[in-house]
C-alpha positions as a Markdown table, in Angstrom:
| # | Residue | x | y | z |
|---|---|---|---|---|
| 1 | Unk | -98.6 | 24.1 | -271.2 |
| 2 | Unk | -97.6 | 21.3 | -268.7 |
| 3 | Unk | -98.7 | 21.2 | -265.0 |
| 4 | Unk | -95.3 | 21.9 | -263.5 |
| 5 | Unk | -95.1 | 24.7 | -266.0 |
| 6 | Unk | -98.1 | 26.3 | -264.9 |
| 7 | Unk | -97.2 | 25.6 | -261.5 |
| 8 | Unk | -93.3 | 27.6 | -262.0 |
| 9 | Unk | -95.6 | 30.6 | -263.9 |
| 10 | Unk | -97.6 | 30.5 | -260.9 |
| 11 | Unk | -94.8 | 30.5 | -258.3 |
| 12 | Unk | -93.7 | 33.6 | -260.3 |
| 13 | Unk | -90.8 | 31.5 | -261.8 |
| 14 | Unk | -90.6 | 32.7 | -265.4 |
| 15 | Unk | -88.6 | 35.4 | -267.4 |
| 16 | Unk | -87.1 | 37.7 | -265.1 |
| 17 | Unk | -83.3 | 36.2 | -262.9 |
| 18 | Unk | -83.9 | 33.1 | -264.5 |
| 19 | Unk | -80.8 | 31.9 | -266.2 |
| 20 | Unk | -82.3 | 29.3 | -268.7 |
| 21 | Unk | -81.6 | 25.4 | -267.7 |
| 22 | Unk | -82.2 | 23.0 | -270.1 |
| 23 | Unk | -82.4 | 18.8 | -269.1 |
| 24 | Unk | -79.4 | 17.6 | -270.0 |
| 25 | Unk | -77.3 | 20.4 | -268.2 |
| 26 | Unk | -73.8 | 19.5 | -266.0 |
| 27 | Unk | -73.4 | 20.1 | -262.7 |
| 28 | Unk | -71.4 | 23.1 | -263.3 |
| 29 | Unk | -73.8 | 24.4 | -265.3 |
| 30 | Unk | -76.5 | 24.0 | -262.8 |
| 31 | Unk | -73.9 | 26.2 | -260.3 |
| 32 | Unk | -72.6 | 28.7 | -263.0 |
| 33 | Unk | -76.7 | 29.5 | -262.9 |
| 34 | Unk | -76.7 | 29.7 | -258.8 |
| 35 | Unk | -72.9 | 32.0 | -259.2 |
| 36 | Unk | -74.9 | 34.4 | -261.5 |
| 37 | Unk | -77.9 | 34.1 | -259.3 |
| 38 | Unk | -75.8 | 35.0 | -256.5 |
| 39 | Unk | -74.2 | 37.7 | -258.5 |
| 40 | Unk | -77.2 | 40.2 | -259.0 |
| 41 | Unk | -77.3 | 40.8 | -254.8 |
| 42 | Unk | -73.7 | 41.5 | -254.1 |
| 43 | Unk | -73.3 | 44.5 | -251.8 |
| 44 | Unk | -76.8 | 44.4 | -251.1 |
| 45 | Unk | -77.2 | 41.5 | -248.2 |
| 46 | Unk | -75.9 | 43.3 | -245.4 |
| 47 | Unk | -73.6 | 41.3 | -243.4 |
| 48 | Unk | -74.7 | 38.1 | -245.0 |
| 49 | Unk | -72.9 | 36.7 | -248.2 |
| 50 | Unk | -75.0 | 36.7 | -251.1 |
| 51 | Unk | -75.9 | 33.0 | -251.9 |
| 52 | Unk | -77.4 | 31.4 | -255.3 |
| 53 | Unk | -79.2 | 28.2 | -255.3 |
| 54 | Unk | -81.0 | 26.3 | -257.7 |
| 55 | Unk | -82.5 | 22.9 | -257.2 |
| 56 | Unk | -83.2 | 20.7 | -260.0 |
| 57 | Unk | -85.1 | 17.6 | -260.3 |
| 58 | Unk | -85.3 | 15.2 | -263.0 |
| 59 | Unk | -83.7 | 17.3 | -265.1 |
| 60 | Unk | -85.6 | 20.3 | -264.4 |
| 61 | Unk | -84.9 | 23.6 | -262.3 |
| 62 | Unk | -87.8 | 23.4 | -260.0 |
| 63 | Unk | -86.4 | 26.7 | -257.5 |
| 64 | Unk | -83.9 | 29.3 | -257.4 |
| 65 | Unk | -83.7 | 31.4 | -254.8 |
| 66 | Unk | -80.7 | 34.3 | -254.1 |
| 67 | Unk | -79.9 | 35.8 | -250.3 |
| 68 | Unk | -82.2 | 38.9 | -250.3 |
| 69 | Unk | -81.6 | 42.3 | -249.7 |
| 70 | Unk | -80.2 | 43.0 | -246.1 |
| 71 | Unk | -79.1 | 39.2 | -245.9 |
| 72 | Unk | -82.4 | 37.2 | -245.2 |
| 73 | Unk | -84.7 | 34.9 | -246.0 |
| 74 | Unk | -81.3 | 32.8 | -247.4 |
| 75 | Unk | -81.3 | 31.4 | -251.1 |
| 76 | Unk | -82.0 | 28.1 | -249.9 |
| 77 | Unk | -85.2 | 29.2 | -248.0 |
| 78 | Unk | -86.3 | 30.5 | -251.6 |
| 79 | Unk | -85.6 | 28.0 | -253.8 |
| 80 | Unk | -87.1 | 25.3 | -251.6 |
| 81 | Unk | -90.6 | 27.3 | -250.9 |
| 82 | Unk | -90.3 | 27.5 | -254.9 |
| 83 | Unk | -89.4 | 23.3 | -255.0 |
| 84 | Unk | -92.3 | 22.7 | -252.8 |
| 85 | Unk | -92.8 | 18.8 | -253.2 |
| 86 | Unk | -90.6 | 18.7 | -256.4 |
| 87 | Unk | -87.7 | 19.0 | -253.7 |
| 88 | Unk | -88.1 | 15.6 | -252.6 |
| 89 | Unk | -85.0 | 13.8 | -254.2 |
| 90 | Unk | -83.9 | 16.6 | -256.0 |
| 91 | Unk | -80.1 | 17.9 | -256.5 |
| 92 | Unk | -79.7 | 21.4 | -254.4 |
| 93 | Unk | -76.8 | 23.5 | -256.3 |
| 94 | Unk | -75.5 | 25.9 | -253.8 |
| 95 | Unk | -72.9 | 28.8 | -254.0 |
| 96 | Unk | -72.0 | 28.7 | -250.3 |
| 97 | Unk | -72.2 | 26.3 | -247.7 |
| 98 | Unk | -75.7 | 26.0 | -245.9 |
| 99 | Unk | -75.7 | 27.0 | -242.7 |
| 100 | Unk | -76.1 | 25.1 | -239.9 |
| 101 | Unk | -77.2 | 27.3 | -237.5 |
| 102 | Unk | -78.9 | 30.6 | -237.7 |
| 103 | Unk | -78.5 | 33.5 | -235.0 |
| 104 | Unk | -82.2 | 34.2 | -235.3 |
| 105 | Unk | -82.6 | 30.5 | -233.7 |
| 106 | Unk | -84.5 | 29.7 | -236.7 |
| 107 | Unk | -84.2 | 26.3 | -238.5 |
| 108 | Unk | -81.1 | 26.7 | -240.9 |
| 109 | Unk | -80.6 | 26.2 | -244.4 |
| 110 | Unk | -78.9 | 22.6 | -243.7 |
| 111 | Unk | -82.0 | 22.1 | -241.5 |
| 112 | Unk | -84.6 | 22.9 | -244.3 |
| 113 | Unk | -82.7 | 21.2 | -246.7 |
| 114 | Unk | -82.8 | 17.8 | -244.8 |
| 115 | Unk | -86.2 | 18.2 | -243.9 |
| 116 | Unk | -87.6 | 19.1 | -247.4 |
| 117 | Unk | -85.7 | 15.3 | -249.1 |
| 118 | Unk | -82.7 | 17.0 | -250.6 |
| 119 | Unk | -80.5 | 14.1 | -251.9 |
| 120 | Unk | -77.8 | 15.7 | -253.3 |
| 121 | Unk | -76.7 | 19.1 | -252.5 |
| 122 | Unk | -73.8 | 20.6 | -254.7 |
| 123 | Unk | -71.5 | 23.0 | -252.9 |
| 124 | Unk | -68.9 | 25.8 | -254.8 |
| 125 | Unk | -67.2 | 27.0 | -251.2 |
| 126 | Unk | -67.1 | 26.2 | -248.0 |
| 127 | Unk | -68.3 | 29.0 | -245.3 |
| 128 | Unk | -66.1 | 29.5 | -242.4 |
| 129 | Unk | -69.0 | 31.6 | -240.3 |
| 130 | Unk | -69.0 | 30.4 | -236.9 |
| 131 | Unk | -73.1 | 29.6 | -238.4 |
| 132 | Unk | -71.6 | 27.4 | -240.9 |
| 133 | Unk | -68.1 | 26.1 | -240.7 |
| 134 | Unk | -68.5 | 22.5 | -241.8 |
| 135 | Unk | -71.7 | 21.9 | -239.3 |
| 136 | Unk | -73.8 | 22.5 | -242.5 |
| 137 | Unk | -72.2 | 19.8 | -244.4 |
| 138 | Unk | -72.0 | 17.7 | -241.6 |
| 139 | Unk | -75.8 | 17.9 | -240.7 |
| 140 | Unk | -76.2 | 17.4 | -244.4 |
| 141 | Unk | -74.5 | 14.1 | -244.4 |
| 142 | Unk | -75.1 | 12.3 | -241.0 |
| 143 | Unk | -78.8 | 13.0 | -242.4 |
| 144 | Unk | -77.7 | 10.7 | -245.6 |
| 145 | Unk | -77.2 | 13.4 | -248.1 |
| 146 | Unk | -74.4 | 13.1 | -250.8 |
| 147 | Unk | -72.4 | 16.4 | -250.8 |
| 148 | Unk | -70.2 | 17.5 | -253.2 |
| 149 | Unk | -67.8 | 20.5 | -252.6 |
| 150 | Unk | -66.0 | 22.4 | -254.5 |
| 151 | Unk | -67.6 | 22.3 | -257.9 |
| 152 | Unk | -66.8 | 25.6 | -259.6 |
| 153 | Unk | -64.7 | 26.5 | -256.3 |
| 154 | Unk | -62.3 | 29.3 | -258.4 |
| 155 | Unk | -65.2 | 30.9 | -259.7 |
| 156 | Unk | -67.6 | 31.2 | -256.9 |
| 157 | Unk | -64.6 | 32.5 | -254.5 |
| 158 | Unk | -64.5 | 35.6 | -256.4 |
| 159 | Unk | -68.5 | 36.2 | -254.9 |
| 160 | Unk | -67.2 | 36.1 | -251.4 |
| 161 | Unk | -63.7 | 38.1 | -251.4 |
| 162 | Unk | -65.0 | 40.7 | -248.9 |
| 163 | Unk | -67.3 | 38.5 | -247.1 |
| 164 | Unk | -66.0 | 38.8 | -243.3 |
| 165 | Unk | -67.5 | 36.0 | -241.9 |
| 166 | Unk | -68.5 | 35.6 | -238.1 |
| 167 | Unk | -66.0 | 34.0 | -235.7 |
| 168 | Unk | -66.6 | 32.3 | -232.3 |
């Protein structure tokens, strides 16, 4: 077994949510995986949307994380504790826009995402949450991300059809 095997089996990565991801996958097969991450939590995150992300690098899903019951830690926040240094330069596939602020004042999903070396993040929907509402893929950006939006747009939409978001 390879070390970044072990080190997934350690990080309790294996069997279970995980939708299997093979090298040579597309980016919207990479976010079909987050949409069915995001899938098993819907209802059950409160106010919060339920989220799926999955980060893959070199070819390999190195996190996946899915908003938790009662609507925190975020899927990001999962995924990259998962990622730990494999995150560097790695592609983040993401259901829902990352926020770019959080009402607990605690660094946002954007934020983490910049500070872990994201390259590429890959977005289904924007968010129009006062917490969100283009400020995460702007932070993403000016920090010299490449976004992508709207990749699998039609079928992530159906996750959020009674999502209410926050407004100013």
């Amino acid at each position: 077994m390879g070390e970044r095997r072990r080190a997934l089996n350690r990080a309790g990565l294996r069997g279970g949510r995980w939708a299997p991801h093979k090298p040579d996958m597309t980016d919207e097969a990479h976010m079909r995986a987050a949409i069915a991450l995001a899938r098993t939590h819907l209802g059950k995150t409160g106010a919060n949307p339920s989220v799926g992300c999955v980060i893959v690098a070199g070819g390999d899903v190195v996190g996946q994380g899915v908003t938790q019951v009662g609507g925190r830690p975020h899927a990001e926040e999962q995924a990259l504790v998962q990622a730990g240094e494999a995150a560097r330069g790695a592609t983040a596939y993401v259901t829902l826009e990352p926020c770019g602020q959080r009402s607990a004042g605690t660094a946002s999903c954007s934020e983490r995402l910049v500070a872990a070396g994201i390259a590429r993040v890959v977005i289904a929907c924007t968010d129009a949450s006062t917490y969100a509402s283009g400020r995460g893929t702007e932070r993403l950006r000016s920090a010299g991300l490449t976004v992508e939006l709207g990749v699998l747009q039609t079928e992530a939409a159906g996750l959020y059809v009674g999502y209410e978001p926050p407004k100013a």
